[in-house]
Each structure stands twice: as structure tokens, then as C-alpha cells.
N, C-alpha and C positions, 0 to 999 in steps of 0.2 A: 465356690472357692477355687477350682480349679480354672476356671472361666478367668480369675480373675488373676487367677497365678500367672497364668498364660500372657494376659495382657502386660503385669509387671515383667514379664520374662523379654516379651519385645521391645518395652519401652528401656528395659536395662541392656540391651545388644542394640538398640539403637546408638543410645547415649555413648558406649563405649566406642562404636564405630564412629560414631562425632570427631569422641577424644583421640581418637587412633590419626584419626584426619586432621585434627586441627595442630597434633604433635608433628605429624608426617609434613604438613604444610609451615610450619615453623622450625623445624628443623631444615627443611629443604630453603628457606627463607636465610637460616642463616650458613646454609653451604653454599645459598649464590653469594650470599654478603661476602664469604671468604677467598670462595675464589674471585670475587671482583677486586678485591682489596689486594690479593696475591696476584692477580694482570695487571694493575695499576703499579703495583712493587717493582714486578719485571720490568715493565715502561719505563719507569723512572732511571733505573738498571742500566739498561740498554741506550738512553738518550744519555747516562752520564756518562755511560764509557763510550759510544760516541763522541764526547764533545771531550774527552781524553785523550782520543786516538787526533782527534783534529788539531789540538793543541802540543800535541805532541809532534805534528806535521810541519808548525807554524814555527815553534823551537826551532825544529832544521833551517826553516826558512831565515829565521832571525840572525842561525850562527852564518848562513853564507851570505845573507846582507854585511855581518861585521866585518868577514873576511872584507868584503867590497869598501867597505869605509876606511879600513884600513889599508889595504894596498893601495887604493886611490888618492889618498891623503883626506879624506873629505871629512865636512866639520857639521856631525849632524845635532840640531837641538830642537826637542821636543818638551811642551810645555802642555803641562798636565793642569787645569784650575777645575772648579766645581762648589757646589755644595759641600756646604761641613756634612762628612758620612756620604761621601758618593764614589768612596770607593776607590780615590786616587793610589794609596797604598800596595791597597791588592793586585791593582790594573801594571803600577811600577813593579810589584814582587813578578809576577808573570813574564812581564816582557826581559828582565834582566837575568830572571833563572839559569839560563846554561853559557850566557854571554862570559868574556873574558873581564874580571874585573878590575885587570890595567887598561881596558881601554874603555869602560864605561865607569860614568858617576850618576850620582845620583845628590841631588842637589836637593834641600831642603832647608831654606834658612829660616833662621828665630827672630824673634821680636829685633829691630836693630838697639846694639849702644849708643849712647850718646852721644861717642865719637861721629856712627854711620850718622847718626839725624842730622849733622851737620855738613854732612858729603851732599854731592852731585846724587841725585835720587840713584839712580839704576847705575852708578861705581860700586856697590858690593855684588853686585849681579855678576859685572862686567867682570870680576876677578874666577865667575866660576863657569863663564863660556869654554864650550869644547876647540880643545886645539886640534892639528890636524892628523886625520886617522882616530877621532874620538868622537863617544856619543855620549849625549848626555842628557838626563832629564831634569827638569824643574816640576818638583811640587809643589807647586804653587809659585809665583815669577813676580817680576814688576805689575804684574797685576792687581797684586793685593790692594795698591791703589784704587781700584775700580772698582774690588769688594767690599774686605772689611774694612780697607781703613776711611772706604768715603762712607759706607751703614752706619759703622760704628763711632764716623768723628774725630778717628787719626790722622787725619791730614785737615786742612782747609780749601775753604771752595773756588781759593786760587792756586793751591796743589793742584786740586778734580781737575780744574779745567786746560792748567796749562800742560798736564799728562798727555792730553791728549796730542796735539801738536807735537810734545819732545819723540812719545813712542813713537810716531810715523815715522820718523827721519833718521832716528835711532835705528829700528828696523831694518828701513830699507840699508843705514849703512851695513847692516850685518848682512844683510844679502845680500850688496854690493862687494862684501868683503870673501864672499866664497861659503856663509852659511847655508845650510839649510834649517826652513823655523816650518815646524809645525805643530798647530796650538788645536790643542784638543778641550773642550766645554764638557764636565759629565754631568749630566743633569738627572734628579731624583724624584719622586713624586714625595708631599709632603706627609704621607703614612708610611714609606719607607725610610725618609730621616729620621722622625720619631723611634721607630722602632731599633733602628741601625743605632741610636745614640744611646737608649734606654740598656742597648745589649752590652755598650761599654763600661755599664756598672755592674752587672750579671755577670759577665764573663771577665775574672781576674786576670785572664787573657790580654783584653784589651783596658786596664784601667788605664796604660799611660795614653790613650789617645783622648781620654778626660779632658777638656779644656772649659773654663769660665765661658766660654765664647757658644759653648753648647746651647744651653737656653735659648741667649741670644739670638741665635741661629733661628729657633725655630718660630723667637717674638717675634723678628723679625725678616718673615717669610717674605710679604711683599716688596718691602725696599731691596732685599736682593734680589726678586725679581726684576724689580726694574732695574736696578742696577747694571745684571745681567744683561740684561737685550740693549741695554745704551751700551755698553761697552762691548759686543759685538759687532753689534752692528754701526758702531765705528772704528773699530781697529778690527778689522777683518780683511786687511789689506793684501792686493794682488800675489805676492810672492810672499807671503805670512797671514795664511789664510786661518782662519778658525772655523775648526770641526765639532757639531753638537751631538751630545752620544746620549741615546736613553739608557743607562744604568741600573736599571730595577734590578734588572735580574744578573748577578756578577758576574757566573760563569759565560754567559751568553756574551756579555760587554767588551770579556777579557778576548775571548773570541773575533768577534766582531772588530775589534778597534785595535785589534795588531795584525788582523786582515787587511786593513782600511792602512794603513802604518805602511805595510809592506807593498800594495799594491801604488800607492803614491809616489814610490821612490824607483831607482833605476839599481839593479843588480844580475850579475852573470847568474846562469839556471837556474832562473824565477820560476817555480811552480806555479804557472799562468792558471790551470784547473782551479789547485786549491785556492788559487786568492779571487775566481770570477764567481765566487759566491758573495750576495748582499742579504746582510741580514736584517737592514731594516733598523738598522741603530743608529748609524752614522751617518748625518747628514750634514752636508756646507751650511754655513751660518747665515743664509739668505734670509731678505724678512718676512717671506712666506714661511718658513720653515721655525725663522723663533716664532710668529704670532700662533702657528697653527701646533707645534709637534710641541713647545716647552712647556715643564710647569708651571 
């Protein structure tokens, strides 16, 4: 009996030492979980206030750009297109934040009247070019020709074709005329549309940017592709050039593409430093660059 007590005596101080072990190694298991997820938290932390502190650099830069547009008389237009959900909005709220809003617009037209359908295509446009000492942006422009309205069948395929001809000439008189145009492309991967579009019924936030065009959108993935790269890469003209942005990620974009904004243009005490960073977003609309970088 006592033989045998003895034997249960070690096998039960074994066992517990097991248990004491395999608690000690799961608990330890979840205090590396926690501090890994607690350095990951910090990271995240630290790159957002980062890219706060940067944007916040970029604002200065932005207000003595206006000052220069305005003492100079100069007629800047910047033309925002992309993907439905690529973030054109947010990219506009950013860059106009601390500006003066007498001397910026923000341009955003709707479906035309009956009236516009019967105009010279780009006369409603023309009424909302900046005068001098103004900037202005277009979301979304005479473009919409080369998007929705050739996917979707709003125009006909003697609009498509003879767009292209009118914008050249049109154009160039704008930059003949003392413009500055530059046209920025945001482009999206198509699990980021999805998700970006899905969030405009979840978040009561964003119901108004709900549009029938949604779906649409995402049936018709590949004709806006192609769409997209014919209409770059033929109206990507010398002195109205077009810029192609990867968009996935916002805060990075908004970064990126008013870096890209400011380092193209000419202004008194340009922070050369902050704007000789490239982040990798912004590329010319070359056709190495749509076959290889678009979605």
C-alpha cells in the first residue's frame, strides 16, 4: 500500500506540474498575443499622427500656393475623374480645408436639363471655369463622356468619337488662354469598390452618395476599364496632362496627390523638402504605366 501510495503521490506532482506548465505556457501565449496587438496599436498610432502632422504641412503649403494664385491673377483648374467610390470627395474635402472660399469652387454638376442636352456639349462647363486669381475643382468634368455616359449609353458613338477631337482644341484653347489644367485619374481595386459602395448603406452617413449607377458600377467593371485607358491615353495632352493615382488606401492618396498638386505648379517659399517625397501613387498616364500599375 504504501509502495503504491507513493507511486500515486508522483504521478499526481507530476500531473500538476504538467498543469502548472501548460497554464504558465498559455498564459504567457496570451501576454505575447497582447502585447503584440498593443505594438501593432502603437504603429498604427504613430503612422496616423504622422501622416497628420504631414498633412498638416501640406495645408501651409496649399494656403501660400492661393496666396500665389491670387496675387498673380492665375486661373488654376484641376480635374478630379475615377471610379464610382474612389474617393474623389474626400481627396476635394482635404485639398480645400483651410483655403479661402471666395476664391475657391468646387464644381460638381448633375445630370444636364433638357435645355443643357441641346447646347454645345462642354457650354455648361465653360460657365464654371475659374477666373483670374481662382481655383477650381471639377468632380468629375467633360469627361463623363468617356465614362458613364459612353458604358452606360448616354451619348452616341458619334458623341464618343467626335469628343475626342472637340476636347483637344478646346483644351489647348484653355491653355492658350492663360489656364492651368490638371487632370488627376483615381483608380481603385475592385474589392475596394465593393466594399466602399456596400459602406454607403451602413453608414447613414454616407446614404446621399447612394446612386442607381452603383451596381452598375461594379457590372460593369471591365467596359470602364477599357474605357478608362482609351480615354487616357488619348487625351493626355502636352500642357493638360493626366495623372493616375492608386487610391486604396485614402489617407495615403490624400497625401500623395496634393504633394504631386503642389510640386507641379510654381509658388514663392515652396517647401522643396516636404514636397521631394514620392510615394508611389502618382504616376503620368503613360501606357506603360496604365497596362502595368491600373486595375
Amino acid at each position: 500500500m504504501t509502495s503504491l501510495y507513493k507511486s500515486y503521490s508522483k504521478f499526481k506532482k507530476k500531473t500538476m506540474e504538467t498543469e502548472t506548465l501548460l497554464e504558465m505556457g498559455t498564459n504567457g501565449l496570451k501576454d505575447n498575443q497582447k502585447k503584440s496587438g498593443i505594438k501593432i496599436k502603437n504603429e498604427k498610432k504613430k503612422k496616423k499622427s504622422k501622416k497628420k502632422k504631414i498633412l498638416h504641412s501640406l495645408y501651409v503649403e496649399l494656403v501660400k500656393f492661393q496666396k500665389e494664385i491670387i496675387a498673380s491673377d492665375l486661373k488654376l483648374l484641376v480635374i478630379l475623374e475615377g471610379r464610382d467610390a474612389a474617393g474623389k470627395d474626400g481627396t476635394i474635402k482635404r485639398i480645400i480645408k483651410h483655403l479661402s472660399p471666395r476664391d475657391t469652387k468646387v464644381v460638381a454638376l448633375g445630370k444636364p436639363s433638357d435645355l443643357q442636352e441641346r447646347e454645345w456639349y462642354f457650354q455648361r462647363y465653360t460657365a464654371n471655369l475659374p477666373v483670374s486669381g481662382e481655383f477650381v475643382l471639377f468632380n468629375r468634368s467633360w469627361y463623363n463622356r468617356l465614362g458613364v455616359e459612353k458604358v452606360m449609353g448616354f451619348c452616341t458613338h458619334k458623341q464618343y468619337k467626335s469628343f475626342f477631337t472637340e476636347v483637344e482644341s478646346f483644351e489647348k484653347g484653355l491653355v492658350d488662354g492663360g489656364f492651368i489644367i490638371l487632370k488627376y485619374y483615381l483608380d481603385i481595386s475592385k474589392k475596394v469598390q465593393e466594399k466602399r459602395l456596400k459602406a454607403r448603406h451602413t453608414n447613414p452617413l454616407k446614404h446621399w452618395k447612394i446612386s442607381p449607377i452603383d451596381e452598375e458600377a461594379v457590372k460593369h467593371w471591365k467596359d470602364y476599364s477599357e474605357a478608362r485607358d482609351e480615354m487616357l491615353l488619348k487625351t493626355n495632352f502636352e500642357n493638360a496632362p493626366w495623372f493616375v493615382v492608386n487610391a486604396d488606401d485614402k489617407d495615403t492618396t490624400h497625401i500623395a496627390l496634393i504633394t504631386h498638386l503642389l510640386r507641379s505648379v510654381k509658388y514663392h517659399n515652396k517647401d522643396e523638402k516636404l514636397l521631394a517625397r514620392n510615394y508611389g501613387l502618382v504616376d503620368p498616364a503613360t501606357p506603360e504605366i496604365i497596362k502595368d500599375k491600373l486595375y
